[in-house]
C-alpha beads as a LAMMPS data file, in Angstrom:
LAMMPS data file: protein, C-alpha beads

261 atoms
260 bonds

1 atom types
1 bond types

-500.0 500.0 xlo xhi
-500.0 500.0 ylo yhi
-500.0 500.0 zlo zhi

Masses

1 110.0

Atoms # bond

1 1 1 268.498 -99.143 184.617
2 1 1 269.915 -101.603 181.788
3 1 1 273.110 -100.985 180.131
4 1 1 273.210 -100.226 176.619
5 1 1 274.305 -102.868 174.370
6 1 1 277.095 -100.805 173.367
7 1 1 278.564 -100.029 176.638
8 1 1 282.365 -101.567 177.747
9 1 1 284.889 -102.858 175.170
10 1 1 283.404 -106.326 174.829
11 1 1 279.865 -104.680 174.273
12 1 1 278.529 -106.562 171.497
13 1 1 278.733 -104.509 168.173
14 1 1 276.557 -103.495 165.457
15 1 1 277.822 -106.128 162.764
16 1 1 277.584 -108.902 165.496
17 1 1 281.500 -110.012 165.168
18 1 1 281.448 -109.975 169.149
19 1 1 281.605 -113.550 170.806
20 1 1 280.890 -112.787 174.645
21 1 1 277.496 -113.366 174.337
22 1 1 275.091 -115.334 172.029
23 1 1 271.896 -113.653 172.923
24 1 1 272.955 -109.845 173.275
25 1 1 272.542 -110.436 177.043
26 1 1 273.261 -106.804 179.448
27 1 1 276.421 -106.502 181.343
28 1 1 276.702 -108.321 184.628
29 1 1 278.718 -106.438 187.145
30 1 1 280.653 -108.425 189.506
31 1 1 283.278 -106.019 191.764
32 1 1 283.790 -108.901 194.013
33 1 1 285.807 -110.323 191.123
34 1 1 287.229 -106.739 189.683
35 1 1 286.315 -108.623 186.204
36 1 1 284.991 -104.716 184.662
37 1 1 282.896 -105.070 182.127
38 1 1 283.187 -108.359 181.128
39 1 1 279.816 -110.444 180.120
40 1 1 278.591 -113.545 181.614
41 1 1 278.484 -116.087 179.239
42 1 1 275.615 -118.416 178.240
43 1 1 276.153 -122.528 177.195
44 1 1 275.128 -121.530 174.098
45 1 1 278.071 -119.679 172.781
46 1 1 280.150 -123.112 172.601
47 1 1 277.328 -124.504 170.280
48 1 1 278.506 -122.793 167.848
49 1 1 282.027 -124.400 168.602
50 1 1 281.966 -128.103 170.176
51 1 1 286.024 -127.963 169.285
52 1 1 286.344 -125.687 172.217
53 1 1 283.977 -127.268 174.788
54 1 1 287.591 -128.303 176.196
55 1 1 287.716 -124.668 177.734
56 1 1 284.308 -124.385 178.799
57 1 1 284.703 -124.668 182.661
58 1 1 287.819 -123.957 182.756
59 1 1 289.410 -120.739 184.805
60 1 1 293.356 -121.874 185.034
61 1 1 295.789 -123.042 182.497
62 1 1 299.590 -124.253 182.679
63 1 1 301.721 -124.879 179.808
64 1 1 304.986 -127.214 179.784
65 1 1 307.027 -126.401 177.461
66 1 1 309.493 -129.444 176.076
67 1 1 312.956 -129.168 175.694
68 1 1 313.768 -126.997 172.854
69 1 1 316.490 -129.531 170.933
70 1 1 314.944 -128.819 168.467
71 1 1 315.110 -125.550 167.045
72 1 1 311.146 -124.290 165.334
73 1 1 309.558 -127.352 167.032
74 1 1 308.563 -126.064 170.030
75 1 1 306.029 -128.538 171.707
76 1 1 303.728 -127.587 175.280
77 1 1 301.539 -129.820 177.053
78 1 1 298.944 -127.872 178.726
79 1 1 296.956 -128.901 181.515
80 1 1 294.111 -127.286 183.545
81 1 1 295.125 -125.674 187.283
82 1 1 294.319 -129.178 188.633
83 1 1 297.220 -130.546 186.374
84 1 1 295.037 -132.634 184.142
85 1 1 296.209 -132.630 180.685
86 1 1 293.812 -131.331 178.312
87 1 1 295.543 -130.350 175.332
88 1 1 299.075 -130.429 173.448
89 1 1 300.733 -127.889 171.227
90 1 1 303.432 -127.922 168.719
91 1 1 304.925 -125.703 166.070
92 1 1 305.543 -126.415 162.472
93 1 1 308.246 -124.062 161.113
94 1 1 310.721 -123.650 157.978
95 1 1 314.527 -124.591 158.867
96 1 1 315.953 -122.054 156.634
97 1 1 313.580 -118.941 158.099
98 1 1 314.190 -120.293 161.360
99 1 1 317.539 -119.987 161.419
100 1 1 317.958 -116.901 159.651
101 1 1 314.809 -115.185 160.998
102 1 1 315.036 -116.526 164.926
103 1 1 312.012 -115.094 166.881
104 1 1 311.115 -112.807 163.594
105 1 1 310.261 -116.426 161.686
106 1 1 306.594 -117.296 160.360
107 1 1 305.355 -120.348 161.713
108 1 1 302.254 -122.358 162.875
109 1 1 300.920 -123.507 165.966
110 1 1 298.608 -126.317 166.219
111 1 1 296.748 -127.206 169.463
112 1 1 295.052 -130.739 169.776
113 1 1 293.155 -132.330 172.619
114 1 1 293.996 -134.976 174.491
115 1 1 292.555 -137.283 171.221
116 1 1 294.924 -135.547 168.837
117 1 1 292.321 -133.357 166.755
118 1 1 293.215 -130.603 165.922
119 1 1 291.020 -127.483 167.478
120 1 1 293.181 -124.402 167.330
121 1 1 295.328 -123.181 165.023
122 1 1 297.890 -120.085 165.565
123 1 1 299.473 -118.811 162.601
124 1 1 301.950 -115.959 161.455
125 1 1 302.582 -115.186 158.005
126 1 1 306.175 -114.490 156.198
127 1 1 306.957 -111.201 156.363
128 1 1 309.715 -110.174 154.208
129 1 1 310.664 -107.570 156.260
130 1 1 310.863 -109.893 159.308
131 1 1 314.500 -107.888 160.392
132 1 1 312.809 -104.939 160.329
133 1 1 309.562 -106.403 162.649
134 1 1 310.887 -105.318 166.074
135 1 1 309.621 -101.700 164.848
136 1 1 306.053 -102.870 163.378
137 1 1 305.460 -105.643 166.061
138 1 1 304.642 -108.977 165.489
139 1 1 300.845 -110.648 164.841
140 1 1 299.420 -113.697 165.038
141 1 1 296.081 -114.818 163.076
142 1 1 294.132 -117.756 165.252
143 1 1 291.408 -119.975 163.497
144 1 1 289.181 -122.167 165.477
145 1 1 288.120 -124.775 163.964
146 1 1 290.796 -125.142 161.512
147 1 1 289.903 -122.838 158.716
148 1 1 287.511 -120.349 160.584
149 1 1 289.119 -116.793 161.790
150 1 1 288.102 -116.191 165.259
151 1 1 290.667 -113.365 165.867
152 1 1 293.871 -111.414 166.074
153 1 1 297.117 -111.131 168.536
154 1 1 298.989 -108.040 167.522
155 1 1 302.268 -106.579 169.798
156 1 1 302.502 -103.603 170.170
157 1 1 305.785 -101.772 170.111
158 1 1 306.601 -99.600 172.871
159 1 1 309.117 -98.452 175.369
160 1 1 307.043 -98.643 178.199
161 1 1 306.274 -101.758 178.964
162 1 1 305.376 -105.262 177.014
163 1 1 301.790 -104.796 175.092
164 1 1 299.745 -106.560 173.164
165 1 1 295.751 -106.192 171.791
166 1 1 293.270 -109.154 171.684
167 1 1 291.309 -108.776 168.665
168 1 1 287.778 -110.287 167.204
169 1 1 287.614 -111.468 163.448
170 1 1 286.687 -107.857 162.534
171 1 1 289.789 -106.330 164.753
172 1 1 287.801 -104.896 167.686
173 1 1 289.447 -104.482 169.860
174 1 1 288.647 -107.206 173.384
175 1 1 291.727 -107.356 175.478
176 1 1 294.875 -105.740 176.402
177 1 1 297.937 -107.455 177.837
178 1 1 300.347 -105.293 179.885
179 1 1 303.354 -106.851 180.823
180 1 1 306.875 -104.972 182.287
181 1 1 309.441 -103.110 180.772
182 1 1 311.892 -105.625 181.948
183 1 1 310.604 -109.066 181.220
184 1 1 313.518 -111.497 181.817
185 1 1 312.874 -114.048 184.112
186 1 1 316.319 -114.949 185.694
187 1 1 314.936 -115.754 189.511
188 1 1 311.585 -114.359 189.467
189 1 1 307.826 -114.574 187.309
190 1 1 306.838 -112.570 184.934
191 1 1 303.532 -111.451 184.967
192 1 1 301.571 -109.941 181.981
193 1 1 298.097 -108.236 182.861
194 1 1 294.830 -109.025 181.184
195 1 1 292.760 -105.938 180.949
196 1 1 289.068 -104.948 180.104
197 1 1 288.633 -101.433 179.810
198 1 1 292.031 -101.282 182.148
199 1 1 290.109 -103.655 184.990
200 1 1 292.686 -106.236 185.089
201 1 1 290.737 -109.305 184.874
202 1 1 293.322 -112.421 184.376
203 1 1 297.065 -112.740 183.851
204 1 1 299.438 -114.924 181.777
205 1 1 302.670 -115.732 184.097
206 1 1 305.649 -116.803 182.779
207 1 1 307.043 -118.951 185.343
208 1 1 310.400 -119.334 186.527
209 1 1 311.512 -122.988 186.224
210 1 1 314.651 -123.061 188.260
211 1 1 318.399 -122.816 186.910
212 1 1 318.757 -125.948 185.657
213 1 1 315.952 -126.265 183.673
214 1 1 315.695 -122.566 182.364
215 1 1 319.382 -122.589 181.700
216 1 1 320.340 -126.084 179.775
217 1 1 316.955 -126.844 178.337
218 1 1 315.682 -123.303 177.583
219 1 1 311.713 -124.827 178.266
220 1 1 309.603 -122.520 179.633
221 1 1 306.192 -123.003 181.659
222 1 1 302.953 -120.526 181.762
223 1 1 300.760 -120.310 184.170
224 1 1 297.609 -117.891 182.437
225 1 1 294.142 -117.046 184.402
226 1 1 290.840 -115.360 183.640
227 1 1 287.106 -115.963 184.382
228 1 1 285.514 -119.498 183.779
229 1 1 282.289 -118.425 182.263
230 1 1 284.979 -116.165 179.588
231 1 1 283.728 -117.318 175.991
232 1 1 285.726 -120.166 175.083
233 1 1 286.599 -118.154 171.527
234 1 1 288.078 -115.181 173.747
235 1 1 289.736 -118.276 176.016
236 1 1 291.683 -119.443 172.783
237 1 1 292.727 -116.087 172.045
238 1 1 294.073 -115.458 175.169
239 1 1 296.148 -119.404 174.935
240 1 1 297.324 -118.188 171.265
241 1 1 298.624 -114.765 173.212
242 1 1 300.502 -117.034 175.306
243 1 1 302.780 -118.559 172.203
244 1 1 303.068 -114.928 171.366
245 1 1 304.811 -113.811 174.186
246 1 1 307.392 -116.795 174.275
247 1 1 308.112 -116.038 170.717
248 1 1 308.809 -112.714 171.553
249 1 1 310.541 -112.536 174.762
250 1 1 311.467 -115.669 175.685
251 1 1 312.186 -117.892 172.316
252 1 1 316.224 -118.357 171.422
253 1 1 316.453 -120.145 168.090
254 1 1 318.794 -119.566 165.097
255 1 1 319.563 -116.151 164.423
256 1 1 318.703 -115.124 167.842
257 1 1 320.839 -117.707 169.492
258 1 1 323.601 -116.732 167.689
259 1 1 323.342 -113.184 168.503
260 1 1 322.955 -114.245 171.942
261 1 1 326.243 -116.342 172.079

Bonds

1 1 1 2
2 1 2 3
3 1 3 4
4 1 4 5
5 1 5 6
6 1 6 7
7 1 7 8
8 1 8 9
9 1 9 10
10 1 10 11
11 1 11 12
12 1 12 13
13 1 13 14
14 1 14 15
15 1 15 16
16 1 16 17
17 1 17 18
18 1 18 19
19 1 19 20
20 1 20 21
21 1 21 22
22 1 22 23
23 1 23 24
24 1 24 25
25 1 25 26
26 1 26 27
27 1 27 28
28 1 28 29
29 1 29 30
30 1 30 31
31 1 31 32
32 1 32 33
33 1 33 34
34 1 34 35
35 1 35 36
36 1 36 37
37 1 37 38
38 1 38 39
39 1 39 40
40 1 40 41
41 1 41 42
42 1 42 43
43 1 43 44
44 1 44 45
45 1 45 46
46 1 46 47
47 1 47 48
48 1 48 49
49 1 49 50
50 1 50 51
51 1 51 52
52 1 52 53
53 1 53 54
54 1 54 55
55 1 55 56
56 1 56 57
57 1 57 58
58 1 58 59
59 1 59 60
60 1 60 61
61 1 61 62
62 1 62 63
63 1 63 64
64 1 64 65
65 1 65 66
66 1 66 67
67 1 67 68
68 1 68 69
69 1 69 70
70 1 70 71
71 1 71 72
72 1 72 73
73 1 73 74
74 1 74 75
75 1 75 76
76 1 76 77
77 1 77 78
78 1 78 79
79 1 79 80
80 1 80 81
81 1 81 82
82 1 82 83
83 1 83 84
84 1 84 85
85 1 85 86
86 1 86 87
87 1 87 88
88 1 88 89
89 1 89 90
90 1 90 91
91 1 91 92
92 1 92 93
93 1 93 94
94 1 94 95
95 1 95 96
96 1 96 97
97 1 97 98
98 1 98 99
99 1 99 100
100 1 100 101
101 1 101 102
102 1 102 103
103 1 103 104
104 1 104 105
105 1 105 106
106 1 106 107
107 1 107 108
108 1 108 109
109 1 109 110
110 1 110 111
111 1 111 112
112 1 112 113
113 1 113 114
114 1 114 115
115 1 115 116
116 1 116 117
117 1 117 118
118 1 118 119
119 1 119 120
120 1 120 121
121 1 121 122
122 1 122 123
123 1 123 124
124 1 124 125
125 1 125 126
126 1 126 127
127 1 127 128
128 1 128 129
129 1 129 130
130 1 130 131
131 1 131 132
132 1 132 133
133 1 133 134
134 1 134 135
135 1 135 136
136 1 136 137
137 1 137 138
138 1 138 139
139 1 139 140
140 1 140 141
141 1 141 142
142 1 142 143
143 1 143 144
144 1 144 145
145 1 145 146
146 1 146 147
147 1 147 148
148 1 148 149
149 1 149 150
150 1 150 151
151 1 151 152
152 1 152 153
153 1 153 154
154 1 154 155
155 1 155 156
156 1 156 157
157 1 157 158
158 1 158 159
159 1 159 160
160 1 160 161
161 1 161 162
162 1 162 163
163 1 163 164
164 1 164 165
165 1 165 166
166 1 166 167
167 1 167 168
168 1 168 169
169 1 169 170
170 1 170 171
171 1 171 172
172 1 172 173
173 1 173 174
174 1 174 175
175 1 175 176
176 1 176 177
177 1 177 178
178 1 178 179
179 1 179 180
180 1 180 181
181 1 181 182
182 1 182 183
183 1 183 184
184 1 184 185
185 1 185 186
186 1 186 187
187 1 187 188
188 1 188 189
189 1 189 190
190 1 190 191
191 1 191 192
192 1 192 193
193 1 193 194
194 1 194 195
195 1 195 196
196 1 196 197
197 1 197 198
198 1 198 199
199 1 199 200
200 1 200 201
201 1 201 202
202 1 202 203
203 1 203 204
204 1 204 205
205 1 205 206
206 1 206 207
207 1 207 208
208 1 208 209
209 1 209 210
210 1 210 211
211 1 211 212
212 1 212 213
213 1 213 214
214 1 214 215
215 1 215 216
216 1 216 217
217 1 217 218
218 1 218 219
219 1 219 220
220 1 220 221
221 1 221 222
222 1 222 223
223 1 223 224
224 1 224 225
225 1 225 226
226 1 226 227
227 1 227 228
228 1 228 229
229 1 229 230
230 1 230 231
231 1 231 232
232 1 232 233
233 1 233 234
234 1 234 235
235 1 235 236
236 1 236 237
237 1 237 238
238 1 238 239
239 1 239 240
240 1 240 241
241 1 241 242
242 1 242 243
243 1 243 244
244 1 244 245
245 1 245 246
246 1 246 247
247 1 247 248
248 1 248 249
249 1 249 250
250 1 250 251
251 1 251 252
252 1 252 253
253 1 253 254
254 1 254 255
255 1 255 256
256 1 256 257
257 1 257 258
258 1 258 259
259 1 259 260
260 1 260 261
């Protein structure tokens, strides 16, 4: 018996905002993978976005995160699981809300490939109430190409646990990302879940880098995971969610660092 169209969170939806499939295509169960309800995608769905054909075949990411000398110019060069660099990130953002804002600042994100053109942009607005944000949690718009909304990255706040919700250009819902309650990384990873539906089907990692480097650099690395045939849309969501989470957890910068020290 086919599946309705409508069945599992990344079921395609009536206004057609959903990018796992191109051609309304059933869900494909695979258990062998625990991937839940997740569709397999076609080649077509990166026609509509050559930018991304970058992620197409790609199942493993790791980010590098530079030295952070400089404080709202955080820079990551980000490499498939092979280690071949693929793209490179780095963040534009105001001195003066930087250093009185810290991790609550607005600021953007642009991701280029290896040819320096711009595919992916990660941005979060000013909020005037950015002392206040811990309580609201923080969001992230992503455009792909530059200009075009593909999505959302919203926190959100709670005492059990790290979460945050993957969202389409409409704000359906896609993803989930569980992480723990305790999420500093002093001699271990930190891993936070990818979920479908509660099926965990990937993970972003943050990795632990060693004294030295975590210590008297502050640069972090990522390791994230999640199906290769994943729509390459969804793929760049799930990269923006990873600048997300360093903001929020693991980012140290002006106001922050001070009431750290």
């Amino acid at each position: 018996m086919k599946k309705s169209s409508t069945e599992g969170g990344l079921a395609a939806n009536p206004r057609g905002s959903n990018f796992l499939t191109a051609q309304q295509q059933p869900i494909v169960h695979q258990p062998t993978a625990n991937r839940g309800d997740l569709l397999t995608v076609s080649a077509q769905v990166s026609a509509s976005n050559p930018s991304l054909d970058v992620l197409m075949h790609v199942g493993h990411l790791r980010l590098f995160q530079k030295s952070r000398f400089v404080i709202g110019r955080n820079k990551f060069t980000i490499c498939t699981g092979s280690g071949e660099e693929i793209l490179r990130s780095r963040e534009e953002s105001d001195g003066w809300t930087t250093e009185c804002c810290g991790k609550d600042r607005p600021f953007d994100v642009f991701i280029s490939n290896i040819q320096n053109r711009e595919i992916i942009h990660v941005h979060r607005p000013y909020d005037c109430d950015c002392c206040c944000s811990d309580w609201s949690g923080c969001e992230v718009l992503v455009h792909s190409p530059l200009g075009v909304l593909i999505g959302y990255v919203k926190q959100q706040v709670t005492v059990l646990g790290s979460k945050f919700t993957i969202k389409n250009a409409s704000r359906t819902n896609l993803l989930t990302i569980s992480g723990p309650t305790i999420t500093a990384s002093f001699g271990n990873d930190v891993t936070f879940k990818l979920k479908n539906n509660g099926v965990e089907v990937g993970a972003i990692v943050k990795k632990w880098s060693g004294v030295v480097q975590e210590t008297l650099t502050g640069a972090d690395n990522y390791w994230i995971t999640f199906p290769t045939d994943l729509d390459v849309k969804l793929k760049a969501l799930i990269l923006a969610a990873c600048f997300l989470i360093d903001l929020v957890h693991y980012d140290s910068s002006g106001a922050d660092k001070i009431l750290d020290d």
